[in-house]
N, C-alpha and C positions, 0 to 999 in steps of 0.2 A: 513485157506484157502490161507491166503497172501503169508505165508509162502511156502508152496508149488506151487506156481506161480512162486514163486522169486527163488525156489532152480530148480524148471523144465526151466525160461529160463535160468539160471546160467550153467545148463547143454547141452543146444544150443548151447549156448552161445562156450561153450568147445570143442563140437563137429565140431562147422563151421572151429575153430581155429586150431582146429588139420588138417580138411582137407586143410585148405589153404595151413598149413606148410607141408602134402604131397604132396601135386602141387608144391609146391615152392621147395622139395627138386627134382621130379623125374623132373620139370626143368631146375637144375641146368645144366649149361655148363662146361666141363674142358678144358685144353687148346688144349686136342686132336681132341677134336669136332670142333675146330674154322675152319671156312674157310679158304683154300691153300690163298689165295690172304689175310689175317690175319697176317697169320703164318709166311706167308714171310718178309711181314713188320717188322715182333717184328724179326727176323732171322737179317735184313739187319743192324741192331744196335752191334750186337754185331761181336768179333773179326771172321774172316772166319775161325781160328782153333777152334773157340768154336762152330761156326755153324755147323762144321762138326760132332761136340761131338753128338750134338740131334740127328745122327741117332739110337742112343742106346735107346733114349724116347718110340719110338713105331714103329711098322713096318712099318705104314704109313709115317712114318720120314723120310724112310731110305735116299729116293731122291730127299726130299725138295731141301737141300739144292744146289743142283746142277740146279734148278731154282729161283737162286737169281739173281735179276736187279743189283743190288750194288754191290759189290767186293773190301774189303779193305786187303790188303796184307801188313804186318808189321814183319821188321826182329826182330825186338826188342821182338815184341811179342811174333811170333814162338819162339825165343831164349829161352824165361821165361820158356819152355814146356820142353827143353833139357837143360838145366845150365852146364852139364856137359861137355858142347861140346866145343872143343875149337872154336875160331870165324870163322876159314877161313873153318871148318869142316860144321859152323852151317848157313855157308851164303850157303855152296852148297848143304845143305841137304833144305833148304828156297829155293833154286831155282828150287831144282827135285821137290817140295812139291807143289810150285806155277806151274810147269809146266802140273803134273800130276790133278790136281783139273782143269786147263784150259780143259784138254780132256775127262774128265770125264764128262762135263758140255755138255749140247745140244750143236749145233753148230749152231741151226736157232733161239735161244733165243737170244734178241738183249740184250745191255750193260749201261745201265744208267750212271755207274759211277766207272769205276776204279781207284784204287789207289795201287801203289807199292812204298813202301817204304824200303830202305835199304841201307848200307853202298858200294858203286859202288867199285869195285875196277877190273882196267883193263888188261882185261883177255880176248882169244875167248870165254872160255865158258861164262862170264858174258854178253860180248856182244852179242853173239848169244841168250842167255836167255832173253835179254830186247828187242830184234827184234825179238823175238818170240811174246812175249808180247805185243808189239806192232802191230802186224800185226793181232794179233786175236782180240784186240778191234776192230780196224779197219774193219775185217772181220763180226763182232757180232754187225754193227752199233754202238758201243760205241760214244755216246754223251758229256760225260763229261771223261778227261784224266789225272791223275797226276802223275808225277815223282818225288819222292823227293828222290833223292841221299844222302844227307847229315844227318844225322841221330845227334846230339848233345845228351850225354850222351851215348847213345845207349843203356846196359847192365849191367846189377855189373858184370857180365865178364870183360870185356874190362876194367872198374877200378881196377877188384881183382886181372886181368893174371898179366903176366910176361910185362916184358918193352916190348918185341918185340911187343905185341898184343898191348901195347900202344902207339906206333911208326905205330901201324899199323891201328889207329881211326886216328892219325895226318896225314898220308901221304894221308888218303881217303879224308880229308878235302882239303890238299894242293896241292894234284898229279894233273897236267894241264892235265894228260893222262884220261878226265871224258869219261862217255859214252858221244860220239856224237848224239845228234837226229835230225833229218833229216827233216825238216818242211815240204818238200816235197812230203813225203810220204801219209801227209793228202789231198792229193789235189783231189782227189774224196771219201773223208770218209766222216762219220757224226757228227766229231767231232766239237763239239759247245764250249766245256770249256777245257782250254790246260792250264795247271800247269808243272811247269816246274821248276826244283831245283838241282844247282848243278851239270849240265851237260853243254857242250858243245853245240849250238844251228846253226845248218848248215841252211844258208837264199840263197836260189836260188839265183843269180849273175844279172848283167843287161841286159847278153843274154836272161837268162828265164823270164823277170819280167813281159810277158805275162801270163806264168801260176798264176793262181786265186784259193786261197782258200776259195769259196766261203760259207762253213760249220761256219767256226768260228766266234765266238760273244766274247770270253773273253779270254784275254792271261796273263797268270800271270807268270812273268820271275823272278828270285830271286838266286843268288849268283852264278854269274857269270860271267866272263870277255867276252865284247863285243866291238863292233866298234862302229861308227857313224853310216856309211855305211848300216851296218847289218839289223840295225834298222830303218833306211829309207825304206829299200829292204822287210822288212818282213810288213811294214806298206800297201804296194805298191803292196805286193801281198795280203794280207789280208784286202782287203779292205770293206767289213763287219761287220768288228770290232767294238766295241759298248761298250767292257770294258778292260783298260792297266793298268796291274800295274806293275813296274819297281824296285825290290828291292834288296838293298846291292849289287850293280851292276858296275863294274869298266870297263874302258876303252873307257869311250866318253870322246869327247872334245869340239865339235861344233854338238850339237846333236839337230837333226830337226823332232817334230811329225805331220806329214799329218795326218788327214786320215777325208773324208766329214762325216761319221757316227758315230764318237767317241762320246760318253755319259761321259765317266767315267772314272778321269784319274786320279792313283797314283802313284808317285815319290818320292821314300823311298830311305836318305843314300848313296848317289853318293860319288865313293872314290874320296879322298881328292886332288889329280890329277886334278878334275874338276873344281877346282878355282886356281890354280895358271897357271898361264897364258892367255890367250886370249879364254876363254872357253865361250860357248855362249848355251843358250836352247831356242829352238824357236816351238812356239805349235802354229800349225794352224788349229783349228777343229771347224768350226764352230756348229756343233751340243751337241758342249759340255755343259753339267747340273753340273758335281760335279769334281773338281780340289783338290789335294789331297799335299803337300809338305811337307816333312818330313827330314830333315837334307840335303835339295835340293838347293849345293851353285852353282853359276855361275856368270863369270862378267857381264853379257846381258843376259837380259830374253828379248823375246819377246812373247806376247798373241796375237794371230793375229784371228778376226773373233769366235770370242767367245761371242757374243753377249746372245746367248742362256746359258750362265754361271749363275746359281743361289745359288749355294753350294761352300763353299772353307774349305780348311783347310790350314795352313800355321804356321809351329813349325819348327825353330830351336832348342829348348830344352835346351840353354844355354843363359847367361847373357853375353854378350859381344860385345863391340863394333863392332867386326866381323859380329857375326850374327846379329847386329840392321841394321848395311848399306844393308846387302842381305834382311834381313827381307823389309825393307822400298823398296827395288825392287820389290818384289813380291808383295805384299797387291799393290800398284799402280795400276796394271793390275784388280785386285778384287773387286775393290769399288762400285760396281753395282751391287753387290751379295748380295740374301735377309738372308742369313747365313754364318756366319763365324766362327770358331773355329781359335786359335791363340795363341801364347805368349800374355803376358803384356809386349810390349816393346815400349808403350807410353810414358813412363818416362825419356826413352833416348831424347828426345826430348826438355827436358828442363837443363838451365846450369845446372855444376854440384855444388850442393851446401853442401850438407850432405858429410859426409867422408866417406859415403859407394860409390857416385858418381865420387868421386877423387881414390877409390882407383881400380875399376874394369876399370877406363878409362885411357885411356894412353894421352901424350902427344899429338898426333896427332888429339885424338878426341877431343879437345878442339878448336883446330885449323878448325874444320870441323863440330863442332857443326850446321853453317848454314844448313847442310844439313837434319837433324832431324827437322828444324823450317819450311825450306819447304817440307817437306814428310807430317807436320798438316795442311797447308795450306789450302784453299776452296779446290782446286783442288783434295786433298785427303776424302773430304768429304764421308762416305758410308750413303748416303740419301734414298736406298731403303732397307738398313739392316733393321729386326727387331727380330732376334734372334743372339745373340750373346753367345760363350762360351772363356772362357778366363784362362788361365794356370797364376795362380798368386801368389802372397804370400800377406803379410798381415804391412807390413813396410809403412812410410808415401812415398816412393817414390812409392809403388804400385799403393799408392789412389792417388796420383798428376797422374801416369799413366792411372787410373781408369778414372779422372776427363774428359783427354784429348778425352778418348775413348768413353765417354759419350757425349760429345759436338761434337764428330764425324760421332753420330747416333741418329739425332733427330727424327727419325722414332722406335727407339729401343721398341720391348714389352716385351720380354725374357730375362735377363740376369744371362749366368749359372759363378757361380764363381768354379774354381777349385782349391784347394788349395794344391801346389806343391813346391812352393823354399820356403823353410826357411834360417832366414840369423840373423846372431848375431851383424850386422853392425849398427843395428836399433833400438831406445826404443822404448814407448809403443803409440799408437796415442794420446790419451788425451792428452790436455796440447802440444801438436806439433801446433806450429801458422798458418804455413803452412797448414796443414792438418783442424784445425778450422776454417780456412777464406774459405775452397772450399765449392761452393753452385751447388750441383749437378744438372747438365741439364737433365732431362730424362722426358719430356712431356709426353709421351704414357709407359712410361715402366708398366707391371701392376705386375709380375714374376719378384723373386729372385730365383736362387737355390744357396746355399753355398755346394759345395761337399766336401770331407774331412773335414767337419766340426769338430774344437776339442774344442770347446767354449772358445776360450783364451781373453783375454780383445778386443785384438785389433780385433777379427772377433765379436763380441760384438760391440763394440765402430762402427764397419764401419757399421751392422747391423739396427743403432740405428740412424745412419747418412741416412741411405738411406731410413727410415720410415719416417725421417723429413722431405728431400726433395724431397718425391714423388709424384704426384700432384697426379694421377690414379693406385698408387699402390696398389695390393691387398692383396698381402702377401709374406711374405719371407722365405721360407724352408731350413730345415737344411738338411744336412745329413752325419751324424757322418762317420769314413772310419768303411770299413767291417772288422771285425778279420777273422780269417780261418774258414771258413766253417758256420759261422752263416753272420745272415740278419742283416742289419743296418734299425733299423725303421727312420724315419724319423719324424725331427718337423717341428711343424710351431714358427718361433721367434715374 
């Protein structure tokens, strides 16, 4: 009798499980079934010439795509689709390509986010092609705008043609003849994010600087020659603005940023023009949060009304008495910022004593050493820092720079190390007298992170240094650098 109780539920038991599993199969979803507002999303990822491809999926496909928000136009990419084409065949079949998918598309669907990318080269049809292009964002409310002209590698075309086609990636880099784009144009659009690369940028004069574009929130400018001027004038009619960033940009000298509303500001790589002579940068935003400085020389900074500054970033990228003097300009201005990212260039600060400090320093820096002793001074104190990141290497002059920058942040709780210069000028810490007599300041630090960790004595040795002298430290994390394409797990030391 048990037995057949046990085999009759055993067979319930089989029946329930089989009906679940046809509910669960005739629930299944495919991807054709997802919702239009789905579909488009997973659409907006991928290339606009593969977007196009799914019309072949299903017949409900066929006009997705011509309701995409997003819009990424790529000569490089279309190129991958015809290899055989030579360049200047395959930029004008990319512009009938991008022209024709423009009118294909509704005309009252507005524009999230365009992007056209390709190698400019000046022509009417080109330029009438990127003023077409423009003028339909424009028209489609487009929001966000970018240009990039300048295309770096571009194709195995362009490497495997003939020299002309390779003279002819150089001159699209070098020709001053870029598309011009006309700032103007947005002054009743909706454009809110304007990238711009590589072109030529036309800033209404001091007759118009009544006109207001009052759309724009973020301008991102990048490889190209400009004035002072330009840059005052586009600050002046954009006065909105809320995010700048400035890169590989040549042709200032005495360069001035207003603006009452500016949050967010990067300054990347000013050509080298901008320090020899009487060059001066002068930032007057009082609503600025985040300060950005990236290979940013000049003989006079001024930070003017930046009280609201909480954020910096501040890299030279080189060891050198050059960039320690610019460096020690800048951080002045910062010292009331609760974050900093930076060099290690606390070291320069002290005489040169090691043969690695005699041989990166010149004559002059010796002579002018006082100026490194007052850049540590009270005055330079950061007392509301408490997250700190730092680009260093792992030699005793690190940690003598290490030491300074800890007694310059008695507020510190974060400290990220990043492990960047390596130098053969230096042996190992242990056994350095120097480096055994420092007693690390850091009251509140409770965070280490060591990045590129490679576990070598002396990132050990400093590891083992900063467990001894840390009154509230809690832990110190490694983490090894990434190889290609796999994760670095991370330890705790």
């Amino acid at each position: 009798m048990a037995i057949d109780d046990r085999r009759q539920r055993t067979e319930e038991n089989h029946r329930k499980n089989d009906s679940l599993s046809m509910e669960s199969e005739s629930s299944t979803t495919s991807i054709t079934d997802l919702p239009e507002s789905i579909l488009l999303h997973i659409l907006s990822f991928l290339p606009i010439t593969t977007a196009i491809k799914t019309t072949a999926v299903a017949r409900d496909w066929r006009n997705l795509w011509r309701s995409l928000l997003k819009l990424n136009f790529d000569l490089e990419e279309f190129h991958s689709h015809i290899p055989e084409k030579p360049n200047r065949d395959a930029r004008q079949l990319f512009a009938e390509f991008v022209s024709q998918a423009l009118l294909y598309r509704p005309r009252h669907l507005p524009i999230e986010n365009f992007k056209l990318q390709f190698l400019f080269k000046d022509c009417d049809s080109m330029r009438s092609f990127v003023d077409f292009c423009l003028r339909y964002v424009i028209s489609c409310q487009g929001t966000e705008l970018d240009f990039n002209f300048i295309t770096f590698g571009y194709s195995p075309s362009f490497r495997q043609g003939s020299s002309s086609e390779v003279e002819d990636v150089d001159e699209g880099f070098l020709n001053p003849d870029r598309y011009s784009f006309d700032v103007s144009e947005l002054k009743n659009s909706s454009v809110k994010t304007l990238r711009l690369c590589g072109c030529n940028v036309v800033v209404p004069g001091k007759e118009l600087l009544s006109m207001k574009i009052n759309s724009l929130r973020k301008l991102c400018l990048q490889e190209f020659c400009t004035t002072d001027e330009d840059i005052e004038n586009m600050m002046a009619v954009c006065g909105n603005l809320e995010v700048l960033s400035i890169e590989n940009v040549s042709g200032f000298h005495n360069l001035k940023i207003a603006s009452p509303n500016l949050k967010h500001l990067k300054l990347d790589t000013f050509n080298d023009d901008f320090y020899t002579g009487e060059s001066s940068l002068e930032i007057c935003a009082p609503s600025l949060e985040s300060v950005k400085f990236d290979y940013t020389y000049a003989n006079r900074y001024v930070l003017d009304g930046t009280s609201s500054l909480v954020q910096a970033h501040v890299c030279f990228w080189e060891r050198s008495w050059k960039a320690f003097t610019f460096w020690t300009k800048v951080v002045s201005f910062v010292t009331g910022v609760t974050r900093l990212t930076t060099d290690n260039m606390w070291y320069f600060s002290l005489k040169p004593q090691s043969r690695f400090d005699r041989s990166i320093m010149s004559e002059r820096c010796y002579k002018e050493l006082k100026i490194g002793e007052d850049v540590f001074s009270k005055t330079y104190a950061f007392n509301n820092l408490n997250y700190l990141q730092l680009f260093t290497g792992y030699e005793s002059y690190d940690v003598l720079g290490l030491d300074i920058a800890l007694k310059a942040c008695p507020q510190l709780e974060t400290l990220v190390l990043v492990y960047l210069y390596e130098s053969d000028h230096d042996g190992g810490l242990e056994g350095n007298t120097e480096v055994s007599s420092i007693v690390f300041n850091m009251p509140r630090l409770k965070l280490v992170k060591m990045k590129a960790y490679g576990g070598t004595k002396n990132e050990k040795y400093l590891a083992n240094r900063l467990k001894k002298h840390g009154v509230v430290l809690e832990k110190i994390i490694a983490f090894p650098p990434r190889a290609s394409g796999e994760s670095s797990h991370s330890l705790v030391l």
